[in-house]
PQR file with spaces between the fields and no chain letter, atoms N, CA, C, O and H, PARSE charges and radii, in Angstrom:
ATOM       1  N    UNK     1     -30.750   -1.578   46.111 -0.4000 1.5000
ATOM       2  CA   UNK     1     -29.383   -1.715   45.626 -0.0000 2.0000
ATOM       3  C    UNK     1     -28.464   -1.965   46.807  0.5500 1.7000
ATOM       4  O    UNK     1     -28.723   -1.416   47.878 -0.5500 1.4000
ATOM       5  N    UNK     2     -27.464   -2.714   46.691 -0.4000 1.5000
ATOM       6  CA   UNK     2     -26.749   -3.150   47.749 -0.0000 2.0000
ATOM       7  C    UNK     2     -26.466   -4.262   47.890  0.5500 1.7000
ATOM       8  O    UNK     2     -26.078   -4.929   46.930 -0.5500 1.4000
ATOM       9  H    UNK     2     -27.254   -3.161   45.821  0.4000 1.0000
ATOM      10  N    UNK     3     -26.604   -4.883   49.394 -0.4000 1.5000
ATOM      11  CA   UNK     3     -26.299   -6.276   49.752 -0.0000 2.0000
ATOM      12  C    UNK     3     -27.390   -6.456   50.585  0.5500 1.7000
ATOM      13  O    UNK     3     -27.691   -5.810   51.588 -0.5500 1.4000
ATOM      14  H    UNK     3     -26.919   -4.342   50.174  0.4000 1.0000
ATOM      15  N    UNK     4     -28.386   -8.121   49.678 -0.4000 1.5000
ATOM      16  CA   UNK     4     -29.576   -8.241   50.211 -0.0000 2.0000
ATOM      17  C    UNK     4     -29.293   -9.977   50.940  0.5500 1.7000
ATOM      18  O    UNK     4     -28.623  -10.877   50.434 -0.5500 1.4000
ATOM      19  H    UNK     4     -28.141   -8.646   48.864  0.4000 1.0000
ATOM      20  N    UNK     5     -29.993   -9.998   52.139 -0.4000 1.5000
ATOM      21  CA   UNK     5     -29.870  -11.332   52.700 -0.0000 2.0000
ATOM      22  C    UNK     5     -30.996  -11.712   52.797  0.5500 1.7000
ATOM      23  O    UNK     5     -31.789  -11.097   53.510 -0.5500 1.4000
ATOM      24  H    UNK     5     -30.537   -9.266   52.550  0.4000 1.0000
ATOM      25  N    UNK     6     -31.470  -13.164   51.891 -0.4000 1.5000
ATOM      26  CA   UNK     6     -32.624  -13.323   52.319 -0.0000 2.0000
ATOM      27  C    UNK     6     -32.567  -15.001   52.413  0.5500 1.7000
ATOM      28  O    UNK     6     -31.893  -15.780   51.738 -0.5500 1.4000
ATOM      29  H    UNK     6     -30.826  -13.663   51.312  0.4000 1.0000
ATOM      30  N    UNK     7     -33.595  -15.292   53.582 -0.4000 1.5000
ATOM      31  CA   UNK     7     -33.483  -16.595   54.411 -0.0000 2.0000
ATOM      32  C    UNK     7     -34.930  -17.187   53.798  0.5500 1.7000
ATOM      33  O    UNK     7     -35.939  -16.489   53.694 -0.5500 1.4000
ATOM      34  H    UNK     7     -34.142  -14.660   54.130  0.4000 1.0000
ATOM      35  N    UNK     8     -34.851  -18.556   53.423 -0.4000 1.5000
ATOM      36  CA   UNK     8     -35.777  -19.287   53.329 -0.0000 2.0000
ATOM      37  C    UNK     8     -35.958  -20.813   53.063  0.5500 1.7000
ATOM      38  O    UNK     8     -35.505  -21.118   51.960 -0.5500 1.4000
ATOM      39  H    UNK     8     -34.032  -19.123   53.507  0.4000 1.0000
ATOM      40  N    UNK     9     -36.380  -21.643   53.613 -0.4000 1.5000
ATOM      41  CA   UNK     9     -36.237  -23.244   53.582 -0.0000 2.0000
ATOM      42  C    UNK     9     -35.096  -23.332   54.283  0.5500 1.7000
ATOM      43  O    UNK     9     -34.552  -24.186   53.584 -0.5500 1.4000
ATOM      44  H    UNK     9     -36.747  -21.396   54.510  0.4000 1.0000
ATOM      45  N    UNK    10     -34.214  -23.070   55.244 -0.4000 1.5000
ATOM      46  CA   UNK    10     -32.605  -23.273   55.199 -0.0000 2.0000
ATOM      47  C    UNK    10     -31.824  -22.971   54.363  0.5500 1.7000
ATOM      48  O    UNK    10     -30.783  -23.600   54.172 -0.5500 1.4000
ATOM      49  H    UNK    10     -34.656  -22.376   55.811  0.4000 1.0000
ATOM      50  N    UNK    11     -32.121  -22.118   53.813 -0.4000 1.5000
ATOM      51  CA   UNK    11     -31.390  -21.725   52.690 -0.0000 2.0000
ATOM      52  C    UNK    11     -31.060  -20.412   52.590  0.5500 1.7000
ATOM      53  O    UNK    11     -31.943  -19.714   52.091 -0.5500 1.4000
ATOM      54  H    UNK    11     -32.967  -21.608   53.968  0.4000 1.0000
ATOM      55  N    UNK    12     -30.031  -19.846   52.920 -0.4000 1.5000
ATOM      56  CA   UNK    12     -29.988  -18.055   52.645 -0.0000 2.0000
ATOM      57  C    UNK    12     -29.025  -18.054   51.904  0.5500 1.7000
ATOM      58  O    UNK    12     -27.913  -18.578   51.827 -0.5500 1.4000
ATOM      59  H    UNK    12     -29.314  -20.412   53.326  0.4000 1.0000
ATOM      60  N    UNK    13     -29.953  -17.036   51.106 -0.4000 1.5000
ATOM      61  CA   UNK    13     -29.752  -16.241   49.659 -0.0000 2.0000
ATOM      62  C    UNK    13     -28.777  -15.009   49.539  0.5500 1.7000
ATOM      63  O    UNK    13     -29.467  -14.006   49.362 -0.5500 1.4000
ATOM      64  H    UNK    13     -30.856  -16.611   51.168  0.4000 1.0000
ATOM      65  N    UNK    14     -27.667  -14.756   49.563 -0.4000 1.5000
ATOM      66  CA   UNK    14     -26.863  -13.193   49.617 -0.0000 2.0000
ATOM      67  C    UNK    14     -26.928  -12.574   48.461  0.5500 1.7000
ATOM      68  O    UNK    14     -26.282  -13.217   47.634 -0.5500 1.4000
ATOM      69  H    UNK    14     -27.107  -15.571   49.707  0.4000 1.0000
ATOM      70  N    UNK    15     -27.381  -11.668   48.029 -0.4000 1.5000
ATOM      71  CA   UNK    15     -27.501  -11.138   47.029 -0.0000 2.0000
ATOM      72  C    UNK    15     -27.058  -10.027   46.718  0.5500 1.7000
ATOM      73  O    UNK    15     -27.250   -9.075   47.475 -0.5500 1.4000
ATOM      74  H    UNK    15     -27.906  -11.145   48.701  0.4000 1.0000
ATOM      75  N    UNK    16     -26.174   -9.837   45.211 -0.4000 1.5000
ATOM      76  CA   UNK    16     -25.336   -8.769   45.285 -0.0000 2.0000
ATOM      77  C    UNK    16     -26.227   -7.623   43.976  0.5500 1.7000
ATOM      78  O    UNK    16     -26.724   -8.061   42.939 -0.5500 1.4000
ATOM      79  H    UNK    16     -26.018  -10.610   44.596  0.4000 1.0000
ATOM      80  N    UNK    17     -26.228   -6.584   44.270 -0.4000 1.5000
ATOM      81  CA   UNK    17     -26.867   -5.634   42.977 -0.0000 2.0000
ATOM      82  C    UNK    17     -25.954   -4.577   43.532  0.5500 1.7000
ATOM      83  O    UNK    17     -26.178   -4.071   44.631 -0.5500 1.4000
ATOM      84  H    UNK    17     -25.824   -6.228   45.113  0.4000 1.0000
ATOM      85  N    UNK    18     -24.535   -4.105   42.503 -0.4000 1.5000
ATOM      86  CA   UNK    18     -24.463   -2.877   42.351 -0.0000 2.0000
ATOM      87  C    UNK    18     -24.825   -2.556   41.161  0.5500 1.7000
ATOM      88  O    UNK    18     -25.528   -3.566   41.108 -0.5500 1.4000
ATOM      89  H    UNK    18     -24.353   -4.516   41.609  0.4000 1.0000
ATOM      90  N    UNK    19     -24.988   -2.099   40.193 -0.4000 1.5000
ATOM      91  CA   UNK    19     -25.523   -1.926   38.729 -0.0000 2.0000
ATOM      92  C    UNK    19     -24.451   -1.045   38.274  0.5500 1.7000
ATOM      93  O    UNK    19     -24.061   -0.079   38.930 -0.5500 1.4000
ATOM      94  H    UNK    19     -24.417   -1.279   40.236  0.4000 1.0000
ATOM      95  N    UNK    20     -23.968   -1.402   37.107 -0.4000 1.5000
ATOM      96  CA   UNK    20     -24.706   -2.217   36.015 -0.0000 2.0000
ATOM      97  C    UNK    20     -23.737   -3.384   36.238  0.5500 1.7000
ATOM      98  O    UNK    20     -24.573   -4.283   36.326 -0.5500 1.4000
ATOM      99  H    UNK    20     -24.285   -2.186   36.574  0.4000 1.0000
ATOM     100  N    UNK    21     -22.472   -4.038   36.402 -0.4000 1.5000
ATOM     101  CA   UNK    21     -21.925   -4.720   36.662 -0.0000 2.0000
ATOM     102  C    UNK    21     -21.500   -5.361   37.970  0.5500 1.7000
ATOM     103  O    UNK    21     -20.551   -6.143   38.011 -0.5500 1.4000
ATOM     104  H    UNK    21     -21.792   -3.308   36.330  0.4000 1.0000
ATOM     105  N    UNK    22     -22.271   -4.994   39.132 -0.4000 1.5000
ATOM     106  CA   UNK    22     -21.794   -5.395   40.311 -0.0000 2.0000
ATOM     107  C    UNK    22     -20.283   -4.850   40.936  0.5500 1.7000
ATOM     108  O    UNK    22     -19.995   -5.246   42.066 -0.5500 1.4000
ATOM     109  H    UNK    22     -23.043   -4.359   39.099  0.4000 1.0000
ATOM     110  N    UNK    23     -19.556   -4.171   40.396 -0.4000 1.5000
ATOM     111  CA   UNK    23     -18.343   -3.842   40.721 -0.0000 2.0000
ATOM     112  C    UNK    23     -18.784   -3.655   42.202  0.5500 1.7000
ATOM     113  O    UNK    23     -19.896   -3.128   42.184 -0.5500 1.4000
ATOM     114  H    UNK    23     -19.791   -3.850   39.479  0.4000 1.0000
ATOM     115  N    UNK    24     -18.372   -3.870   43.448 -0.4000 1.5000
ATOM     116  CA   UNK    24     -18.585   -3.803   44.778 -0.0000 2.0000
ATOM     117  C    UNK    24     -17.800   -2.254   45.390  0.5500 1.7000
ATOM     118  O    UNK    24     -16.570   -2.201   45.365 -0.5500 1.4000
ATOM     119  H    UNK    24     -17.468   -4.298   43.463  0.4000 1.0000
ATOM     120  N    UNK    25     -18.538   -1.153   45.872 -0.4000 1.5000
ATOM     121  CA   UNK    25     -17.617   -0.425   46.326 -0.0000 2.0000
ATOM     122  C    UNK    25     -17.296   -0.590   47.961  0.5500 1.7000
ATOM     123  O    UNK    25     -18.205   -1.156   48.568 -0.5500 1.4000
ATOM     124  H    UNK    25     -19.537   -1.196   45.892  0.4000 1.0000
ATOM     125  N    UNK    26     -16.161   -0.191   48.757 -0.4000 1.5000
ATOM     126  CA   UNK    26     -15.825   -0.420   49.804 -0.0000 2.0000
ATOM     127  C    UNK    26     -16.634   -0.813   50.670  0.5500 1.7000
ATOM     128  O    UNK    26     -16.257   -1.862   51.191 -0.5500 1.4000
ATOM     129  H    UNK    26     -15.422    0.268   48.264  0.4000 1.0000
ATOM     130  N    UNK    27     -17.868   -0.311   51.166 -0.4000 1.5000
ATOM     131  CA   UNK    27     -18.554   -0.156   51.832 -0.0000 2.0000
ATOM     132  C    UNK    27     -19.772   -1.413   51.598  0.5500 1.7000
ATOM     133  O    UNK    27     -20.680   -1.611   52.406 -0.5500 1.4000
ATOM     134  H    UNK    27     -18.174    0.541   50.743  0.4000 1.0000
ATOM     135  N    UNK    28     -19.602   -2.083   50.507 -0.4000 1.5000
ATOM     136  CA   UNK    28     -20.090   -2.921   49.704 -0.0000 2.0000
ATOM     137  C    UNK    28     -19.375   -4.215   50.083  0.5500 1.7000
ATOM     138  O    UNK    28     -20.173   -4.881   50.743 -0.5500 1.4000
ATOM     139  H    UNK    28     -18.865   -1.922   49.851  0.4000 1.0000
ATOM     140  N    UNK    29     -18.298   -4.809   49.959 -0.4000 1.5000
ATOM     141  CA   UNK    29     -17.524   -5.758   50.766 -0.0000 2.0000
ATOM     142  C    UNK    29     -17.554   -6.033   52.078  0.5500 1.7000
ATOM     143  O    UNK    29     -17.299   -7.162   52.497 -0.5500 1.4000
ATOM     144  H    UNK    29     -17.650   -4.268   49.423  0.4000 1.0000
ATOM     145  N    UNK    30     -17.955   -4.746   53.075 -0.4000 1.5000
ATOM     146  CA   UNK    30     -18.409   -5.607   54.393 -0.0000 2.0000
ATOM     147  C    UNK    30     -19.370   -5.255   54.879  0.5500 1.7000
ATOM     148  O    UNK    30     -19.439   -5.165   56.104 -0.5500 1.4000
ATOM     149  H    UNK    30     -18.162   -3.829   52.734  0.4000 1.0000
ATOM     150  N    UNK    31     -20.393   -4.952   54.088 -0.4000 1.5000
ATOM     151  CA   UNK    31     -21.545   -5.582   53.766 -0.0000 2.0000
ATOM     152  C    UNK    31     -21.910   -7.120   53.307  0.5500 1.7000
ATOM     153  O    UNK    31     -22.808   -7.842   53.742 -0.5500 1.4000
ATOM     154  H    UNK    31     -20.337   -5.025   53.092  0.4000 1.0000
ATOM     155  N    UNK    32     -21.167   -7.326   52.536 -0.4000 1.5000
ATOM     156  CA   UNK    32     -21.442   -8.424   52.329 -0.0000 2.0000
ATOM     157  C    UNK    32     -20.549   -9.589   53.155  0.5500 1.7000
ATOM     158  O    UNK    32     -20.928  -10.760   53.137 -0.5500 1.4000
ATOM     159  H    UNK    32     -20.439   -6.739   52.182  0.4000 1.0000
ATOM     160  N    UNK    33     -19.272   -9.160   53.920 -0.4000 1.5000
ATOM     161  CA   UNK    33     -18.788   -9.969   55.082 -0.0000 2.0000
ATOM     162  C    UNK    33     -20.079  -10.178   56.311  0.5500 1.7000
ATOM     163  O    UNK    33     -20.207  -11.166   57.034 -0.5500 1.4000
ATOM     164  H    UNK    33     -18.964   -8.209   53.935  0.4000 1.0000
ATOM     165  N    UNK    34     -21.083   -8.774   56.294 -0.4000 1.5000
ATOM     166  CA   UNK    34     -22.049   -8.961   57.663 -0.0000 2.0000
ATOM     167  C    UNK    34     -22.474   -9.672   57.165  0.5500 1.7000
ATOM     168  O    UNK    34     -22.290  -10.663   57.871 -0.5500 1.4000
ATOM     169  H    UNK    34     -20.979   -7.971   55.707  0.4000 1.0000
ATOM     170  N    UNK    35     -23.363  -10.164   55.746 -0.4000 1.5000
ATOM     171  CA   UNK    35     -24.355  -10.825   55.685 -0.0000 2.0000
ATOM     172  C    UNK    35     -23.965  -12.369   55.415  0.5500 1.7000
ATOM     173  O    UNK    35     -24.659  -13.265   55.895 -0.5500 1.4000
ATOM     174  H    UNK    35     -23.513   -9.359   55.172  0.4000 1.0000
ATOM     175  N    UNK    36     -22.914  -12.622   54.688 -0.4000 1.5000
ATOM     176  CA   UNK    36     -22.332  -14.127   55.010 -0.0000 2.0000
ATOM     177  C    UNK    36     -22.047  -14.572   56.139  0.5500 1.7000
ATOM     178  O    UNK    36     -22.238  -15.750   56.439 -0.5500 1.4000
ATOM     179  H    UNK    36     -22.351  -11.894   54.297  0.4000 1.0000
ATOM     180  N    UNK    37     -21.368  -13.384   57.223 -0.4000 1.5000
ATOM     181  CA   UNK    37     -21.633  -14.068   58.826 -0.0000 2.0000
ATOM     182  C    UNK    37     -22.754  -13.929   59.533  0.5500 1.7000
ATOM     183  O    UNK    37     -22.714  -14.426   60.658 -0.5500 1.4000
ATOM     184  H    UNK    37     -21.213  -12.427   56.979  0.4000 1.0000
ATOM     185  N    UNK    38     -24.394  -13.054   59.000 -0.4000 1.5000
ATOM     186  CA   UNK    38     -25.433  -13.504   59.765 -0.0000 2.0000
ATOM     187  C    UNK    38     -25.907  -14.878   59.631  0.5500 1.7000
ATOM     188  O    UNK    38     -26.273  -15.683   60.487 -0.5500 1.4000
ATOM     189  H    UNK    38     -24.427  -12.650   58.086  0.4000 1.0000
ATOM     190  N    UNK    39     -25.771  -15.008   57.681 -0.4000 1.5000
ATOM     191  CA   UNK    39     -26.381  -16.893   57.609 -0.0000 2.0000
ATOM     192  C    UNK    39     -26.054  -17.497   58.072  0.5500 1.7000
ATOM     193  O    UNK    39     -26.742  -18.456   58.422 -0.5500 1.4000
ATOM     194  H    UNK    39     -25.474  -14.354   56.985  0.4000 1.0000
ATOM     195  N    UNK    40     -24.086  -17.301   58.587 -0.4000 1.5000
ATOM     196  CA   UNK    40     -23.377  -18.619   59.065 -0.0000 2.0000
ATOM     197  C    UNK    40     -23.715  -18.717   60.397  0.5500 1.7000
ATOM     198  O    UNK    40     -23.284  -19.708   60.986 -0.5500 1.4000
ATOM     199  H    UNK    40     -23.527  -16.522   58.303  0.4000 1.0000
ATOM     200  N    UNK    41     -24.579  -17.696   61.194 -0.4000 1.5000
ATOM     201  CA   UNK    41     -24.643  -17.710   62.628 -0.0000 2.0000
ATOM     202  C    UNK    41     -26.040  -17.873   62.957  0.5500 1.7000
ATOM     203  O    UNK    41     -26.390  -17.776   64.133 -0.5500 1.4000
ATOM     204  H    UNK    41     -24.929  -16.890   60.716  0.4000 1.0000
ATOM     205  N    UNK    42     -27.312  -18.235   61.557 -0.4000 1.5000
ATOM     206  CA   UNK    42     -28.473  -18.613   61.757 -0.0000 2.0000
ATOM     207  C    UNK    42     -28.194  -20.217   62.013  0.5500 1.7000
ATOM     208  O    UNK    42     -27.740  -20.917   61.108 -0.5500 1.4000
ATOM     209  H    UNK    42     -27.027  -18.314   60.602  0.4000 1.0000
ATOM     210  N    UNK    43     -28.433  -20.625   63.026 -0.4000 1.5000
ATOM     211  CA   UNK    43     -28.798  -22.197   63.124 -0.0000 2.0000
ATOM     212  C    UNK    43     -29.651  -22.372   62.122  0.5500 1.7000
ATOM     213  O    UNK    43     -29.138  -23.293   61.487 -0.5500 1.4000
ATOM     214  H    UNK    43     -28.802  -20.056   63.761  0.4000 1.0000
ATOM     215  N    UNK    44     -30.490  -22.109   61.659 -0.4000 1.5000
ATOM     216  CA   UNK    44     -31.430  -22.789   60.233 -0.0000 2.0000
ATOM     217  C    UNK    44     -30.995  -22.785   59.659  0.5500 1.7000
ATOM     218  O    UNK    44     -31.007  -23.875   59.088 -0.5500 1.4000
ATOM     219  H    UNK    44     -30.907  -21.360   62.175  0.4000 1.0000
ATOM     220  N    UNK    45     -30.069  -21.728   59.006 -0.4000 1.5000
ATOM     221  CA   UNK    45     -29.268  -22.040   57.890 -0.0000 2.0000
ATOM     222  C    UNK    45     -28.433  -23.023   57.225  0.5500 1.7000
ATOM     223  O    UNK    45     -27.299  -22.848   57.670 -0.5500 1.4000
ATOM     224  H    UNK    45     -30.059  -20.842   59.470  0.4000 1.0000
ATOM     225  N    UNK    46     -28.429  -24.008   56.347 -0.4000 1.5000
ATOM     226  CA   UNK    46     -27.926  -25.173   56.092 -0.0000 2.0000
ATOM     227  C    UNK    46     -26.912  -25.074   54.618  0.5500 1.7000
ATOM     228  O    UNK    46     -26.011  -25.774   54.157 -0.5500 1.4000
ATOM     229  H    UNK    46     -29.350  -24.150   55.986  0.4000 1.0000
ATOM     230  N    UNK    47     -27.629  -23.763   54.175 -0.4000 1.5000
ATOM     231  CA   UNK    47     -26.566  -23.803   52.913 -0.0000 2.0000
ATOM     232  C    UNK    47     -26.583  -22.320   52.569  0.5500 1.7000
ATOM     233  O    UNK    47     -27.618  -21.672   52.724 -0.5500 1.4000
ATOM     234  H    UNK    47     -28.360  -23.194   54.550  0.4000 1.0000
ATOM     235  N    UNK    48     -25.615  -21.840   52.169 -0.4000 1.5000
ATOM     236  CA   UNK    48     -25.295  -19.852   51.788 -0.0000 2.0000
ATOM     237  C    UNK    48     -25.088  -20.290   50.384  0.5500 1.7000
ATOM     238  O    UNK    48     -24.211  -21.066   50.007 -0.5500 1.4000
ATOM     239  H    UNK    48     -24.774  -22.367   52.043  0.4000 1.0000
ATOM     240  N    UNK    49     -26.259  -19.535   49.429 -0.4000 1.5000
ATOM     241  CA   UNK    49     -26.172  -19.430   48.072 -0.0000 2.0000
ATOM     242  C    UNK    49     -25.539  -17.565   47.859  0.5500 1.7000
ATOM     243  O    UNK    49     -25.939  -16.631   48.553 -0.5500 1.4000
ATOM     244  H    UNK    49     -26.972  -18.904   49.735  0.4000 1.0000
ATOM     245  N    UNK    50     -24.669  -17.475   46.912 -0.4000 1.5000
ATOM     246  CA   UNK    50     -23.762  -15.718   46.855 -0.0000 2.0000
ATOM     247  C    UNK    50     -24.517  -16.015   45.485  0.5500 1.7000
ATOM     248  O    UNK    50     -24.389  -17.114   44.945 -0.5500 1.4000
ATOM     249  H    UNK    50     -24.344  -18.234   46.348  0.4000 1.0000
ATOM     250  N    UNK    51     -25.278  -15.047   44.955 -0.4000 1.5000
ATOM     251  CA   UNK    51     -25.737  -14.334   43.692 -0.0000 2.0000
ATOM     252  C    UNK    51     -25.920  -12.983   43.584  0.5500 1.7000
ATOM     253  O    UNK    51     -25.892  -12.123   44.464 -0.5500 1.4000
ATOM     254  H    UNK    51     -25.382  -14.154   45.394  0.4000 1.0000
ATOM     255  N    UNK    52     -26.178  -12.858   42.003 -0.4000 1.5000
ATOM     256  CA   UNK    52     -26.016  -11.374   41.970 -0.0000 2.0000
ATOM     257  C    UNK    52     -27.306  -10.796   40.706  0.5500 1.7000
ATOM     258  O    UNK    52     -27.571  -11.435   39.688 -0.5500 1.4000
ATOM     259  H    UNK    52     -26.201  -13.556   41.288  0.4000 1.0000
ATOM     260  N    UNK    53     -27.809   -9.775   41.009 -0.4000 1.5000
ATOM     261  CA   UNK    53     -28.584   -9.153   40.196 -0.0000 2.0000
ATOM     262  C    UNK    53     -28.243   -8.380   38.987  0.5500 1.7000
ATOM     263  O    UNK    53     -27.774   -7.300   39.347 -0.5500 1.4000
ATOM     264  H    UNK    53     -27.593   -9.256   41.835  0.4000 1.0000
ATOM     265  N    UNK    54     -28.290   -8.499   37.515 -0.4000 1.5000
ATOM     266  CA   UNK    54     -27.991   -7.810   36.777 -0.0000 2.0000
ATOM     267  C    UNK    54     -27.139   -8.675   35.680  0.5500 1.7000
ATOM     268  O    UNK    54     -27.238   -9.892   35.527 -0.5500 1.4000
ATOM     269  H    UNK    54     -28.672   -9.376   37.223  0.4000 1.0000
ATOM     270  N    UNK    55     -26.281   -7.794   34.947 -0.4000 1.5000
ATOM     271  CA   UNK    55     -25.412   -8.772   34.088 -0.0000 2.0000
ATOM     272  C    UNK    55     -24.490   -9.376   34.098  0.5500 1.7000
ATOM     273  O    UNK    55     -24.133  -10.119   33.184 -0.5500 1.4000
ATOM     274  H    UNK    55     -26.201   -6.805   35.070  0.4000 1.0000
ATOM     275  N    UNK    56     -23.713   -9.120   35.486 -0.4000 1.5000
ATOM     276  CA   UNK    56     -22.951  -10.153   35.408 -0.0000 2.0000
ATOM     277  C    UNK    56     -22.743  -10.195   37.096  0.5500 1.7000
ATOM     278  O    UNK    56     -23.227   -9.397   37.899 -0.5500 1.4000
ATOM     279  H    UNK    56     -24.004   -8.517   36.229  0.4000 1.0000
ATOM     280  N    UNK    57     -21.769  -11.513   37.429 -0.4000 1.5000
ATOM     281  CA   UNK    57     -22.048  -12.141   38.770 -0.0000 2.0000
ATOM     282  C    UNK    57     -21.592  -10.944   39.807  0.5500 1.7000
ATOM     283  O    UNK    57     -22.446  -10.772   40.678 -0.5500 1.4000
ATOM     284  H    UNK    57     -21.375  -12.161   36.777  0.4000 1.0000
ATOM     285  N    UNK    58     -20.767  -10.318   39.889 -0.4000 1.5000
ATOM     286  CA   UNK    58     -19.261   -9.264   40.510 -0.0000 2.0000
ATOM     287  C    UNK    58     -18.188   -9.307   39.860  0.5500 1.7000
ATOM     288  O    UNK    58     -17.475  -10.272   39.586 -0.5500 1.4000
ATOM     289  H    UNK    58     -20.073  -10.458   39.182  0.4000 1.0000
ATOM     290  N    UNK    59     -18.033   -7.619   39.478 -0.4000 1.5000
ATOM     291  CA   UNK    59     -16.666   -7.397   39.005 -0.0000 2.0000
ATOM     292  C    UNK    59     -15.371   -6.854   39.600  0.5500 1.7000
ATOM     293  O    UNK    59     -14.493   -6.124   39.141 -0.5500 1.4000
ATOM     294  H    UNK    59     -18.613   -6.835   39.701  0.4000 1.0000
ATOM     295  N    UNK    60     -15.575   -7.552   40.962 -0.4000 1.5000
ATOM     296  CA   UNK    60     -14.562   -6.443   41.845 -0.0000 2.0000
ATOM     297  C    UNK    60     -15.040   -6.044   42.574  0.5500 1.7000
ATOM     298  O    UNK    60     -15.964   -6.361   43.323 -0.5500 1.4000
ATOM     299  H    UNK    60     -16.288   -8.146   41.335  0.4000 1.0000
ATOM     300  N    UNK    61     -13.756   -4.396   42.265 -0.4000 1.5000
ATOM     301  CA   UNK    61     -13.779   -3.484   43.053 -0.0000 2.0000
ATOM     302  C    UNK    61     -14.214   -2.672   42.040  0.5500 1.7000
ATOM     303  O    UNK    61     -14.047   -2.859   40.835 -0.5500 1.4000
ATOM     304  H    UNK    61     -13.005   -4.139   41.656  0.4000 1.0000
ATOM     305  N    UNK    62     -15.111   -1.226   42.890 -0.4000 1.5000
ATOM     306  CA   UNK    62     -15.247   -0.057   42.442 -0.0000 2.0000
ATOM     307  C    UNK    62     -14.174    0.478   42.032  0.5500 1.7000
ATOM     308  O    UNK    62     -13.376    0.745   42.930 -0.5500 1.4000
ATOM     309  H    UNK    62     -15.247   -1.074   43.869  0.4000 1.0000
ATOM     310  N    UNK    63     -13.695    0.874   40.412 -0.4000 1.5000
ATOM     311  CA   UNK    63     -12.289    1.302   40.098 -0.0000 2.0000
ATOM     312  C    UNK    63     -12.720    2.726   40.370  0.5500 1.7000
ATOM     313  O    UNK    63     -11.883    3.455   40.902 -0.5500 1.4000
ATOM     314  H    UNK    63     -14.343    0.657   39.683  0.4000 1.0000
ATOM     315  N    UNK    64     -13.730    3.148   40.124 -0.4000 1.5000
ATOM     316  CA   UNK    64     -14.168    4.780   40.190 -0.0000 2.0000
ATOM     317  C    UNK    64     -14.034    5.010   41.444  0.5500 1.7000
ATOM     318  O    UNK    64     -13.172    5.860   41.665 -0.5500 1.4000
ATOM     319  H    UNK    64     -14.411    2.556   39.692  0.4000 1.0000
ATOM     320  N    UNK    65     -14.582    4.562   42.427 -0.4000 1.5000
ATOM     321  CA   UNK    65     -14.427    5.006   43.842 -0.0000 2.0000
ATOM     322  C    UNK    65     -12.892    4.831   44.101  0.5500 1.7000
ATOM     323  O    UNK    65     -12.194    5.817   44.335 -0.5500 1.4000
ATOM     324  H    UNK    65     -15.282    3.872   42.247  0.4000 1.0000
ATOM     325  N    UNK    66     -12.486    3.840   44.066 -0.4000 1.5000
ATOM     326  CA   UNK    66     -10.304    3.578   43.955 -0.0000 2.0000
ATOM     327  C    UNK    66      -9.990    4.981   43.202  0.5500 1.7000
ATOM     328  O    UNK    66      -9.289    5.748   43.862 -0.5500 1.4000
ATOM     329  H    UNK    66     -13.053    3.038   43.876  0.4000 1.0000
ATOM     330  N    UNK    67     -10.355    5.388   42.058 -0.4000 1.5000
ATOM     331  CA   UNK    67      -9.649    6.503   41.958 -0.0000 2.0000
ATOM     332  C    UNK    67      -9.901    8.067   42.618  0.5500 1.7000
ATOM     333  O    UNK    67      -9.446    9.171   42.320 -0.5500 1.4000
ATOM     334  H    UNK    67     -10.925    4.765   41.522  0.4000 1.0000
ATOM     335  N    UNK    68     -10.723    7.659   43.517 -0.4000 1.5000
ATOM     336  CA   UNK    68     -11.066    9.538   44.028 -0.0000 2.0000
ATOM     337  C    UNK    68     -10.175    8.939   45.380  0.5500 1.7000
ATOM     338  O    UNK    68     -10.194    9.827   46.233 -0.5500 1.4000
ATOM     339  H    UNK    68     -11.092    6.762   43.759  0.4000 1.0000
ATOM     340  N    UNK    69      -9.470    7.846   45.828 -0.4000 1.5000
ATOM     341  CA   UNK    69      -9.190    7.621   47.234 -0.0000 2.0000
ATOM     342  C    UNK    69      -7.494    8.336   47.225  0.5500 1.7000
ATOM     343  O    UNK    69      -6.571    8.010   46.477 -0.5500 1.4000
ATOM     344  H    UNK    69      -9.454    7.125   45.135  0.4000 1.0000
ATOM     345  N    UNK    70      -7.488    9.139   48.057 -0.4000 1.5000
ATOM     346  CA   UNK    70      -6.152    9.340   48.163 -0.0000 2.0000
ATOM     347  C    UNK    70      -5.178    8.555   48.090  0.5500 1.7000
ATOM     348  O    UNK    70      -5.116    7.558   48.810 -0.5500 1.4000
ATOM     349  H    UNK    70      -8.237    9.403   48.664  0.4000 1.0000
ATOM     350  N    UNK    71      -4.138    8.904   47.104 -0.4000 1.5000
ATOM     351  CA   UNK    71      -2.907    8.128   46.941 -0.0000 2.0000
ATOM     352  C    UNK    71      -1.844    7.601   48.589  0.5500 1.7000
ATOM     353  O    UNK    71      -1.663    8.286   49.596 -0.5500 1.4000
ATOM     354  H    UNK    71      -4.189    9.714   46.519  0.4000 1.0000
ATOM     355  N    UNK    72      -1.410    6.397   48.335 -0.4000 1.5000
ATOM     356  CA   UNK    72      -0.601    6.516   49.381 -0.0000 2.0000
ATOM     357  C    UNK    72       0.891    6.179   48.966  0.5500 1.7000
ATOM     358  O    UNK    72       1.230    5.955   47.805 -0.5500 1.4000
ATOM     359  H    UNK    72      -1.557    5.841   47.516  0.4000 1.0000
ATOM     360  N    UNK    73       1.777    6.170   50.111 -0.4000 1.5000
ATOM     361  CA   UNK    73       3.094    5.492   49.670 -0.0000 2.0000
ATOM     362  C    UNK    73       3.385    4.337   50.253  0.5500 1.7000
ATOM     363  O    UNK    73       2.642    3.915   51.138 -0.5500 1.4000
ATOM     364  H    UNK    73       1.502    6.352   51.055  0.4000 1.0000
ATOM     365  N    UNK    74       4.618    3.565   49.822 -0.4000 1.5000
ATOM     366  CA   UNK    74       4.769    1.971   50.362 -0.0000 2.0000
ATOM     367  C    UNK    74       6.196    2.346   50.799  0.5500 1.7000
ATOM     368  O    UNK    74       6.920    1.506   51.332 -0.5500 1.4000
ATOM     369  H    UNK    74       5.222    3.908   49.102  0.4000 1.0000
């Protein structure tokens, strides 16, 4: 579960599984910033396919994790 990078033919694969909807929690977004900048910094790499495992592509953000985060002010 997580953020999976996988390289093959020139081709790397980023792959997203949070379950059941992919909602991404914090820690989940740059994760997936490292792994779009390892493909972009493989010379083999020729094309970055973003998919996702489960039912649907990404829904975001984690609203559950957003609500345990301390409030702030503006």
């Amino acid at each position: 579960m997580g953020i999976e990078l996988r390289t093959s033919g020139g081709v790397a694969e980023v792959v997203i599984e949070f379950p059941p909807v992919n909602a991404l929690p914090v820690r989940g977004w740059f994760d997936l910033a490292d792994a779009v900048t390892a493909a972009g910094e493989d010379a083999a790499v020729r094309a970055v396919v973003i998919a996702a495992e489960g039912r649907g592509f990404c829904a975001g953000v984690d609203i559950k994790q957003m609500q345990g985060a301390p409030a702030t002010r503006r």
